[in-house]
C-alpha positions in Angstrom: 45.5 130.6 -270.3 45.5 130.5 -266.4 47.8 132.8 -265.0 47.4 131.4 -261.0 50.2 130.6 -259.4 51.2 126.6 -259.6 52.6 124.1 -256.8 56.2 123.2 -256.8 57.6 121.2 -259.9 61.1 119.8 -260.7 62.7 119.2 -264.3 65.0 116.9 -264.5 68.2 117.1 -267.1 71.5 118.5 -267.9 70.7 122.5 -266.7 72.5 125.7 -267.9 73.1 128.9 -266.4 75.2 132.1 -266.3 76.2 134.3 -263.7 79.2 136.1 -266.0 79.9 136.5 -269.0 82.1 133.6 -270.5 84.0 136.5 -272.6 85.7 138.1 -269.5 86.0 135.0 -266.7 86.3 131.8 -266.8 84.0 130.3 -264.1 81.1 132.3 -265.6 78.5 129.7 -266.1 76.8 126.7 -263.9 77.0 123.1 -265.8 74.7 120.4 -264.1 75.0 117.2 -266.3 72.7 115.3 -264.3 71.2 118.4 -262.9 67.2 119.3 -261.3 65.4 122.6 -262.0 63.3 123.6 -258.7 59.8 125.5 -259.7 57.4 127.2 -257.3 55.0 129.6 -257.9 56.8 131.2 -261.2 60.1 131.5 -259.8 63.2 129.8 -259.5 64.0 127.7 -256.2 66.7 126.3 -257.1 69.1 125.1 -259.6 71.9 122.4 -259.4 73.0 118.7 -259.2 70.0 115.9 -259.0 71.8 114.1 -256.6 72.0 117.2 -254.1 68.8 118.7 -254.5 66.6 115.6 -255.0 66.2 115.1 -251.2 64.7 118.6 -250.8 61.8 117.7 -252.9 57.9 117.9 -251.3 56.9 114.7 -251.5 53.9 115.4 -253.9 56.2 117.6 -256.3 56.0 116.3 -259.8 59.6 115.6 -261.2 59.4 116.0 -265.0 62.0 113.9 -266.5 63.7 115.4 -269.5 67.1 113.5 -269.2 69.2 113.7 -272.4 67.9 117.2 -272.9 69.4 120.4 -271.9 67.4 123.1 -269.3 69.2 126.7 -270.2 67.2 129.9 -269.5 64.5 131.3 -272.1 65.9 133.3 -275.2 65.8 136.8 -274.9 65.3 139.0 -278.4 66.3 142.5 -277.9 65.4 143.7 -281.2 62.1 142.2 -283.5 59.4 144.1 -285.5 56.0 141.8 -284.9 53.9 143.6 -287.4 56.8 142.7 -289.9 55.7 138.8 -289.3 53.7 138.5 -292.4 56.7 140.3 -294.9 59.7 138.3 -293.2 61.5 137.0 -296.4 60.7 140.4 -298.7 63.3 141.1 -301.4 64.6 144.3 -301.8 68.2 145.9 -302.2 68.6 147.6 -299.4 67.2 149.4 -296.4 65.3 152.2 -297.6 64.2 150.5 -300.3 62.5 147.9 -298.3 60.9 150.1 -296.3 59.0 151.8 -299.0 58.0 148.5 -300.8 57.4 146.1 -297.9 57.6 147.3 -294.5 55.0 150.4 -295.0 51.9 149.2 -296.6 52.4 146.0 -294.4 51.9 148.2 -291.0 49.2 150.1 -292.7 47.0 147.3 -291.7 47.7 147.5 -288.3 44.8 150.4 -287.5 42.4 147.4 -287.6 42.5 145.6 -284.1 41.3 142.6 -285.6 44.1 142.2 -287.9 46.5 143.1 -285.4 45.3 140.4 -282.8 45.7 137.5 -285.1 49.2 138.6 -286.2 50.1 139.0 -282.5 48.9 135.6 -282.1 50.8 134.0 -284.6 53.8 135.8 -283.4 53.9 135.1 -280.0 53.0 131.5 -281.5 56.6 131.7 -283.2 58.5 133.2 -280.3 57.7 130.5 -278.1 58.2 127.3 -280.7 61.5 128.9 -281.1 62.2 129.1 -276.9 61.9 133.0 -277.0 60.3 133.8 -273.7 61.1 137.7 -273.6 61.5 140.0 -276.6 61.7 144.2 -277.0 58.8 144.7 -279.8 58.2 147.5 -282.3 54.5 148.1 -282.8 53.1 150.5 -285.5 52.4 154.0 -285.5 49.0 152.7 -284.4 47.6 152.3 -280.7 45.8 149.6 -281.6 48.8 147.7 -282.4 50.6 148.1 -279.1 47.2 147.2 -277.5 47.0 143.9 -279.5 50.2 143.2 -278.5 50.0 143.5 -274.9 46.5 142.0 -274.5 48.3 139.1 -276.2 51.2 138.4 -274.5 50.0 139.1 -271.1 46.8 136.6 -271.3 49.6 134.1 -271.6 51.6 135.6 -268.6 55.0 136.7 -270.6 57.9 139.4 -269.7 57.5 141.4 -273.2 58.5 145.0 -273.6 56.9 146.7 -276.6 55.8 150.4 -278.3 54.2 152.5 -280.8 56.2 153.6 -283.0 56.8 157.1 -283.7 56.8 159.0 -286.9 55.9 162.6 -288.3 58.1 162.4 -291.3 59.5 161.0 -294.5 56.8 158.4 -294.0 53.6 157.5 -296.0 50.7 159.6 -295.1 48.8 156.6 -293.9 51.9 156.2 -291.3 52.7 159.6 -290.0 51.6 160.5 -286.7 52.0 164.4 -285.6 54.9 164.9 -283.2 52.7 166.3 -280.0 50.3 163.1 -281.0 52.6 160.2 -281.1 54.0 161.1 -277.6 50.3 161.9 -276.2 49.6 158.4 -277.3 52.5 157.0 -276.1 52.0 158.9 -272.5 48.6 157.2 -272.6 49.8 153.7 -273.8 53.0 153.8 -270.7 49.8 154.6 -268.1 47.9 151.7 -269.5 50.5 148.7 -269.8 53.9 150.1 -268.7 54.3 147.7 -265.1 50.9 146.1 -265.7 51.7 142.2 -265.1 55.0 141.2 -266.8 54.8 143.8 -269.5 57.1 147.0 -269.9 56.3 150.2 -272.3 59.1 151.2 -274.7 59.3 154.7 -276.3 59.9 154.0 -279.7 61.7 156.1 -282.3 61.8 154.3 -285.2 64.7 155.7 -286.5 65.6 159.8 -286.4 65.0 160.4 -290.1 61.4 159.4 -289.6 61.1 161.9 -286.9 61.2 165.3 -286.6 63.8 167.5 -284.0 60.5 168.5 -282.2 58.9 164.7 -282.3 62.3 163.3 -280.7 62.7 166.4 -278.6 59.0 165.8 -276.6 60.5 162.0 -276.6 62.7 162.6 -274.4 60.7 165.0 -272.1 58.5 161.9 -272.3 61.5 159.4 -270.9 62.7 161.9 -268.1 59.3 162.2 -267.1 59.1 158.4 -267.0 62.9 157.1 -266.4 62.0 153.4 -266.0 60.0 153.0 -269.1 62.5 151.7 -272.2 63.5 153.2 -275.1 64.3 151.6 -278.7 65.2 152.8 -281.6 67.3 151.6 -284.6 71.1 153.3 -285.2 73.8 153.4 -287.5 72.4 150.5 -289.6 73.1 151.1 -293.1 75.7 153.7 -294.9 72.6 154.8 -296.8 70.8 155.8 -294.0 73.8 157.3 -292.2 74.3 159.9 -294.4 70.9 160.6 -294.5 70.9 161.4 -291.0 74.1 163.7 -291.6 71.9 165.5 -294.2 69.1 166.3 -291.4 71.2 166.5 -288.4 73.9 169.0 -289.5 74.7 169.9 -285.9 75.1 166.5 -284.5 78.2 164.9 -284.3 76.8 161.2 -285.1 74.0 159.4 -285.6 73.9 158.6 -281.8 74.4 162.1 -280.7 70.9 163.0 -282.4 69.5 161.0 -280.0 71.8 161.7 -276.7 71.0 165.3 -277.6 67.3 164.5 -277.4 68.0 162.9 -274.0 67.5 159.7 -275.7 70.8 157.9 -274.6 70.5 156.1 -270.9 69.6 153.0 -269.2 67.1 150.9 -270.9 67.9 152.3 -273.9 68.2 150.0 -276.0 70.0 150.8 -280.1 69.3 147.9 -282.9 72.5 147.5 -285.3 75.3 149.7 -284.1 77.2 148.8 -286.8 78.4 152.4 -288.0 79.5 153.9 -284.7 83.1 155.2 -283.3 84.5 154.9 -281.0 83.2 158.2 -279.2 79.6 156.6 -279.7 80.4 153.3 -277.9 81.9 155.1 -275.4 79.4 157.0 -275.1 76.8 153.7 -275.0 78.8 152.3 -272.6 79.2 155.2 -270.0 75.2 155.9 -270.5 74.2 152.4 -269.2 72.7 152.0 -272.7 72.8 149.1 -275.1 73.6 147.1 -278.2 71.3 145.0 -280.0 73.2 142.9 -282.4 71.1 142.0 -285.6 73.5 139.8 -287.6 70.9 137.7 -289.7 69.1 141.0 -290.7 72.4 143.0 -291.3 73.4 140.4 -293.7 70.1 140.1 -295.4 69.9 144.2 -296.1 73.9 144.2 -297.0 73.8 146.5 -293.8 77.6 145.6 -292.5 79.2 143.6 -290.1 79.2 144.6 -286.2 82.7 144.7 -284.6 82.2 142.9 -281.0 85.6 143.3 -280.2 85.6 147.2 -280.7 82.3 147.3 -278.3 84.0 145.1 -275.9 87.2 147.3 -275.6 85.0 149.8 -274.9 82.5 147.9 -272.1 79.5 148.0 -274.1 76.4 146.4 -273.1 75.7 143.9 -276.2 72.9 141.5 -276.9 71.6 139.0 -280.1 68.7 140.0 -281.5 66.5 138.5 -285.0 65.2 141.9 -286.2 62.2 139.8 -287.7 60.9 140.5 -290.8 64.4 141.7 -292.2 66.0 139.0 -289.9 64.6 135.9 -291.7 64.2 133.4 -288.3 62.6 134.0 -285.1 64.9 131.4 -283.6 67.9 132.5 -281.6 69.9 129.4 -282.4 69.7 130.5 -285.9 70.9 134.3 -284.6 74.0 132.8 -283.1 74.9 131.2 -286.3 75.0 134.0 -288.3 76.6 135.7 -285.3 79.8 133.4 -285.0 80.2 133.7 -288.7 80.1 138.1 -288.5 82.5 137.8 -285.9 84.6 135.9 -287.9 84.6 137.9 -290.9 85.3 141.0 -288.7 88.3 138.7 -287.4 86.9 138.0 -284.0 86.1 135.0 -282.2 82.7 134.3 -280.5 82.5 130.8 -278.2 78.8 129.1 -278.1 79.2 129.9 -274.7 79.3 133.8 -274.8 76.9 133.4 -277.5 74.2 131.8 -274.9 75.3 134.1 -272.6 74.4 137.0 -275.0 71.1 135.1 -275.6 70.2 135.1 -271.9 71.8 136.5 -269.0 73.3 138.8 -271.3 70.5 140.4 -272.8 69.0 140.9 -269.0 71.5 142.5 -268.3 71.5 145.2 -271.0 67.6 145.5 -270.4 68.1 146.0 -266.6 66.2 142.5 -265.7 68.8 140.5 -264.3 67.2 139.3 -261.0 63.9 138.8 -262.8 65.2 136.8 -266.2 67.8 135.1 -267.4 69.1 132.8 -265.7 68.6 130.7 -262.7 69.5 132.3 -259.4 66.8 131.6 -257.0 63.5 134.3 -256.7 63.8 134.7 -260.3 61.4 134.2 -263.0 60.8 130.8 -264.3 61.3 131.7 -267.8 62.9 128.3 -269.6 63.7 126.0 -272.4 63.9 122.4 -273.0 66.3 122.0 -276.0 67.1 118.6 -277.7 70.6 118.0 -278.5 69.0 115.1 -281.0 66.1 117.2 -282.5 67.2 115.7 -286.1 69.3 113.1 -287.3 72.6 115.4 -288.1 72.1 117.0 -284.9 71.9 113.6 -283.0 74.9 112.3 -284.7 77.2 115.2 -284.0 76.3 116.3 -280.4 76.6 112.4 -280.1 80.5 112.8 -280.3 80.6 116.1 -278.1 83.0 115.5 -275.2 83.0 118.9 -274.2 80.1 121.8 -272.9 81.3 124.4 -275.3 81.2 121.8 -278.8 78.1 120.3 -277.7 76.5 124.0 -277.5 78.0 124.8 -280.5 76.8 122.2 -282.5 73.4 123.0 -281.3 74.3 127.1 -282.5 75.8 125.8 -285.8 73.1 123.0 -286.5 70.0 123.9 -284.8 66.7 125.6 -285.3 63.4 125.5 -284.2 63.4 122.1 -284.3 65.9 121.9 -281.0 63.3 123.4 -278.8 61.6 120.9 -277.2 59.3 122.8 -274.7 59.0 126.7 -273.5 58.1 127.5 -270.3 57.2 131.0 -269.1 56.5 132.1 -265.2 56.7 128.0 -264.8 54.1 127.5 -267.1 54.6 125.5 -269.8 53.8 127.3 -273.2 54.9 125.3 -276.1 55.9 121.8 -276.3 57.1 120.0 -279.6 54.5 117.2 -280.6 
């Protein structure tokens, strides 16, 4: 796919963006019902009313007409496993168990590049049917993996942020890495994609009983040593696996002190699950600049827990939605947002559709650092966006047919929808997917 830059384009339909998140002010988001999307180049021109900003069109730009459709910002996944694509829906009783019977021998095949280019295909494939147009992705233990990945997603010109994963211990053989190796290959992997095109490197833990003291130790010489590169890891997931880490950590205080001892626990940091934490670790999260990934569809699958938004918001937390694909069972982020509002709930919180977009998008830019490059529509930034169709099936059409308000109408889309409600992805203004 061409990556060259493209003459101005304009999309007409309703348009959504955020600027705030709806949780803490009321004005946070931009609502153009009759609205026009400016493109030029990749990036946003503008964004607003069709009636204002019709005028200012170039005589030859193509207006693409999508009325009766919503224009919102591309989906943002903070949290998804892509060798995991070919064991999403693997039974298992829990965690650890999983791990050992499905998630293991399925990465083994990951040393052969072949293998791992097709799969990477077929991801991305998936991410953008389902209007995901940036995602933080765990590799394997192998190079080749993270190489698949990156060659992928950057011949089609997307913003992804991926990693090796790393692992000396309590692994398979076939898995384990050395803890001088993995970060040698993860130095060499940062010099070769981290801030080549759209794509960022991610030093990638994969959780700390899978690593040794040393291994995360020489990760986080590795992160000082390169302070914009991410870091991802998974945290306080499962009570299981809690007390495991007690049993190997004795000196830490929590599971998230392992890391912030290790130097693990800053900006771009970014911590799958959360569920098990204080209040000491989110404050801790959010005085560090570091985030929350929020894996609701894959907590409930495991029997993992329930995250508590309104302790992380008390607390300023950074938070985002993530699928966690292959124990998250759907790439789309509509579906995330359903099993989302319904976690809240049972946790006796409230989330609107709107702060559940928000999350989705602006949100999640902001807990990666990108806002300004993704997430929503303020002018120079990336034109990373979705088409979705309010009347993608017959129960959709029917109830968003009735919808009077913005925040029904979107939650209709969050209760009902699925893949099916993307019409079209675009990514750097290039259109990537389109629903026949």
């Amino acid at each position: 796919m061409s990556t060259a830059p493209i003459a101005q384009q304009a999309y007409r339909a309703s348009v959504l963006h955020f600027h705030a998140d709806p949780a803490f002010f009321e004005d946070a988001y931009r609502w153009y019902a009759d609205g026009l999307l400016i493109v030029a180049g990749g990036v946003i021109v503008a964004a607003g009313d069709y009636a204002s900003l019709a005028a200012s069109l170039a005589d030859d730009t193509a207006v693409i007409d999508y009325r009766g459709k919503i224009i919102c910002p591309g989906f943002i996944d903070t949290h998804i496993h892509f060798p995991q694509t070919d064991m999403i829906a693997s039974p298992a009783p829990g965690l650890l168990p999983w791990l050992d019977t499905y998630t293991f021998p399925t990465e083994r095949q990951f040393d052969d590049p072949q293998h791992g280019a097709a799969v990477a295909e077929f991801f991305l494939d998936q991410l953008m049917r389902s209007g995901t147009t940036t995602a933080m992705v765990y590799c394997t233990v192998h190079k080749a993996s993270v190489d698949a990945f990156f060659g992928a997603s950057q011949a089609r010109g997307l913003r992804m942020v991926a990693g090796k994963v790393l692992m000396d211990r309590h692994c398979p053989d076939f898995l384990a890495d050395t803890a001088e190796g993995g970060v040698r290959d993860s130095e060499e992997l940062i010099r070769r994609w981290h801030g080549r095109g759209r794509s960022h490197y991610a030093i990638t833990p994969r959780f700390a009983p899978t690593s040794s003291p040393a291994q995360l130790a020489l990760a986080g010489e590795l992160a000082r040593a390169y302070p914009d590169t991410y870091i991802q890891t998974h945290v306080a997931e499962n009570c299981d696996e809690c007390n495991w880490v007690s049993s190997l950590f004795p000196a830490a205080r929590s599971y998230l002190d392992v890391y912030d001892q290790a130097g693990l626990v800053r900006e771009r940091a970014m911590f799958g699950h959360c569920i098990w934490l204080d209040d000491d670790d989110f404050s801790r999260l959010a005085a560090s600049g570091a985030a929350a990934a929020v894996c609701p569809t894959s907590n409930l699958f495991l029997g993992s827990g329930l995250f508590d938004f309104e302790r992380a918001d008390a607390r300023g937390v950074l938070l985002s939605l993530a699928s966690d694909v292959g124990a998250g069972t759907a790439f789309c982020m509509l579906q995330t947002m359903n099993e989302a509002y319904k976690v809240a709930r049972m946790k006796g919180s409230y989330l609107s559709a709107l702060r559940m977009f928000y999350l989705a998008t602006l949100g999640a830019a902001r807990a990666m650092r990108l806002e300004g490059r993704i997430g929503n529509f303020a002018a120079g930034v990336d034109a990373d966006f979705i088409v979705l169709d309010p009347a993608a099936t017959p129960l959709l059409a029917r109830r968003t047919g009735g919808c009077e308000k913005i925040e029904e109408l979107l939650f209709a889309l969050a209760m009902l929808g699925d893949d099916r409600a993307i019409a079209a992805t675009y990514a750097g203004g290039r259109l990537q997917w389109q629903r026949a």
